[in-house]
Steps between C-alpha positions, in 0.01 A plus 500: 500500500827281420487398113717190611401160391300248743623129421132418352563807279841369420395103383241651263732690310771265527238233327349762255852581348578135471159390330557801243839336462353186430230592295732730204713205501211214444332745246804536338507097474203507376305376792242779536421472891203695632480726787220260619736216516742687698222604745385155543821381630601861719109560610640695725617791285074473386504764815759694354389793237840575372643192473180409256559772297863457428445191365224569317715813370774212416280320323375802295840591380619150434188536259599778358831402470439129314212686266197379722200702547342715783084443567382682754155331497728154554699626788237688688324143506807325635576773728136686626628692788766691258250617200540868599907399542503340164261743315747762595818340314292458241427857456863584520567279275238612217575880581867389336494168349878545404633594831657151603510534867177738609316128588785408745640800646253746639767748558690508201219719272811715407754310332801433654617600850730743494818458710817749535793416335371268264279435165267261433550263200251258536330218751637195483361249774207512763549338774286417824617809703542766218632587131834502360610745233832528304649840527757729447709611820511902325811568723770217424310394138448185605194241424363383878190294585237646714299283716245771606265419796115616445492879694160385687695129628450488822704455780624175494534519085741787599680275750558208265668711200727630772602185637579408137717784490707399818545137358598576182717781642723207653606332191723646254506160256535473119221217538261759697310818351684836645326765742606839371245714745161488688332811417215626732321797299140650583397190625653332220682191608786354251760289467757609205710168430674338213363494169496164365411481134468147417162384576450243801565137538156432508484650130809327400360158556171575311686610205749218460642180693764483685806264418602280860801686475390908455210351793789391775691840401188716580491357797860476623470826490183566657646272773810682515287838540289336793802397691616830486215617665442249748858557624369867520183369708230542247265230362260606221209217536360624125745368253356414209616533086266847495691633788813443308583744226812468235697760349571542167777280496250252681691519834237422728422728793247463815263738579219610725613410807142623688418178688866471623553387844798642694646190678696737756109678599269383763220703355274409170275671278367164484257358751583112573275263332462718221573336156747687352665521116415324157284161572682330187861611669449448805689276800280246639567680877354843298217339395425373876556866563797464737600852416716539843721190427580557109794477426764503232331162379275635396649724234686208427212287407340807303881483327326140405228552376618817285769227359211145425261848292798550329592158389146402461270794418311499773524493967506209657125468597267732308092478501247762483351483819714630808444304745650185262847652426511613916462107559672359241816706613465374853398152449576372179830370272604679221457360138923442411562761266644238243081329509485834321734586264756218412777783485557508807846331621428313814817664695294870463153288600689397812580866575150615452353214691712552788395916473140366539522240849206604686718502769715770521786300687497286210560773242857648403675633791478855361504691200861462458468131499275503255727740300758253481308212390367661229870620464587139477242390249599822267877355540402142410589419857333239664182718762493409876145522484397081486175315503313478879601198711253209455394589896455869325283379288332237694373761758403700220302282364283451863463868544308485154304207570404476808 
């Protein structure tokens, strides 16, 4: 029987990796979403085993990881049909109590993989498609990231980390994390990339604000970057400040590149009116799930909203439940950055504001544009970006109130 894909197959797992997305980063927040309040607004993944049980998995290890606790008698009442499914990670987990990932990996009883050429140092990130590790490339002595891929991932998993590989293998950028190799070993998917030391963005702004000035310079660059790779025909539809990692030197670099569209490729991985990326980053067309017609707006807008967290500590439009943030980013204004910190120059609010038109014609022309303005601001120059026309606003204001 062909292992391929069917689209229905294809949606589910498109919407299970973005909900895991979405719930580590409201957990991280602080906003400690349930699995039942992501299955009231997707009932239809209620029919869908898997996709339960990675989120409940999610939520497990977001527990473990923020110094929650596990009851089994607790989750066995929220989630009946899974007792024997629960009781089971339980047991693994009590049969080594220190063993940090036997509750979330079922295949990974043995300590690390083991992969040819190269050592094992330690994991440093999960992600929703596998595990990365920092390691030592044995045969040029060199420290590498591995993104490794689950061996039992099925076919489509398989698919995705490859189609990573081919974007990423486009773009030789200072701005962009480096491919060294994909390495395909006893069913042992990889990607060996870049190792970026710094921590993410996403870290970056939780430990300490961000000055309007070291905010528009993160994201000239960024915006440089994404240029780069639109002019090489790739979009990346999940930019966000966790996808974003900085070197030592805090040079910021873009990673994971695994819901990347290639603009020069009739065929998808993603089936059309599936929502697809980060709720909190995402273009208003994304959030109508207009997969087919994204374009590079909407990295551009993402380039936005990356830029208002920075200046203000927080996205645009944030709330708990889902189905909110989806509507807020399609319907409703932004709160000016300024109504949130009063550090914020109103030149660099302009540039954000214009990042974030629901419209996409009404954005910057591209990611270069948007490099320059911020150019501009950094340069004391007056920015092209300038408030919306009064007839802007004016129809603005009917599609929100009527």
């Amino acid at each position: 029987m062909d292992d391929a894909p069917n689209d229905n197959a294809a949606s589910t797992d498109d919407l299970t990796k973005m909900l895991r997305g979405d719930q580590r980063l409201r957990w991280q927040q602080g906003q400690r979403v349930s699995v039942e309040a992501y299955l009231e607004h997707y009932p239809e993944l209620k029919s869908q085993p898997d996709g339960v049980r990675e989120l409940i998995l999610g939520e497990l290890r977001l527990r473990r990881e923020l110094g929650g606790d596990f009851n089994l008698d607790e989750l066995s009442l929220r989630f009946p049909s899974e007792r024997d499914w629960l009781k089971l990670q339980f047991e693994k987990l009590q049969l080594n109590p220190s063993a940090k990932d036997n509750l979330i990996d079922e295949d990974n009883d043995s300590g690390w993989p083991f992969l040819p050429g190269y050592e094992i140092i330690e994991e440093v990130g999960r992600g929703g498609m596998g595990v990365v590790y920092k390691a030592r490339d044995i045969r040029l002595n060199r420290l590498v990231a591995l993104k490794m891929l689950s061996p039992h991932a099925n076919a489509r998993g398989r698919a995705r980390l490859r189609h990573e590989a081919d974007a990423i293998a486009r773009l030789q950028h200072p701005f962009i994390v480096q491919l060294f190799d994909l390495v395909d070993h006893d069913n042992q998917l990889c990607l060996a990339m870049e190792y970026v030391g710094g921590g993410s963005l996403a870290k970056r702004i939780r430990v300490q604000p961000c000055s309007p000035f070291d905010a528009a310079e993160y994201v000239r660059k960024l915006a440089e970057a994404m240029h780069y790779a639109h002019e090489h025909n790739i979009i990346h539809r999940d930019l966000k400040p966790s996808n974003v990692l900085l070197a030592d030197d805090g040079t910021p670099k873009i990673s994971d590149f695994g819901l990347s569209k290639r603009l020069d490729d009739d065929t998808s991985l993603t089936q059309s009116g599936t929502v697809l990326g980060t709720p909190d980053y995402m273009a208003p067309e994304q959030a109508e799930g207009k997969t087919r017609e994204l374009g590079p707006a909407a990295d551009v807008y993402a380039l936005g909203c990356i830029l208002y967290e920075l200046l203000t500590g927080q996205p645009p439009f944030r709330g708990e439940a889902l189905v909110h943030v989806l509507d807020a980013v399609r319907f409703k204004k932004p709160r000016p950055p300024s109504q949130v910190s009063q550090a914020v120059p109103r030149s660099l609010e302009l540039i954000c504001l214009k990042c974030l038109e629901k419209s996409p014609v009404e954005r910057f022309t591209s990611a270069a544009a948007l490099a320059d303005d911020l150019a501009r601001f950094l340069a004391h120059k007056p920015v092209h970006a300038q408030p919306p026309h009064i007839w802007t606003r004016l129809r603005n204001w009917v599609k929100q109130n009527f």
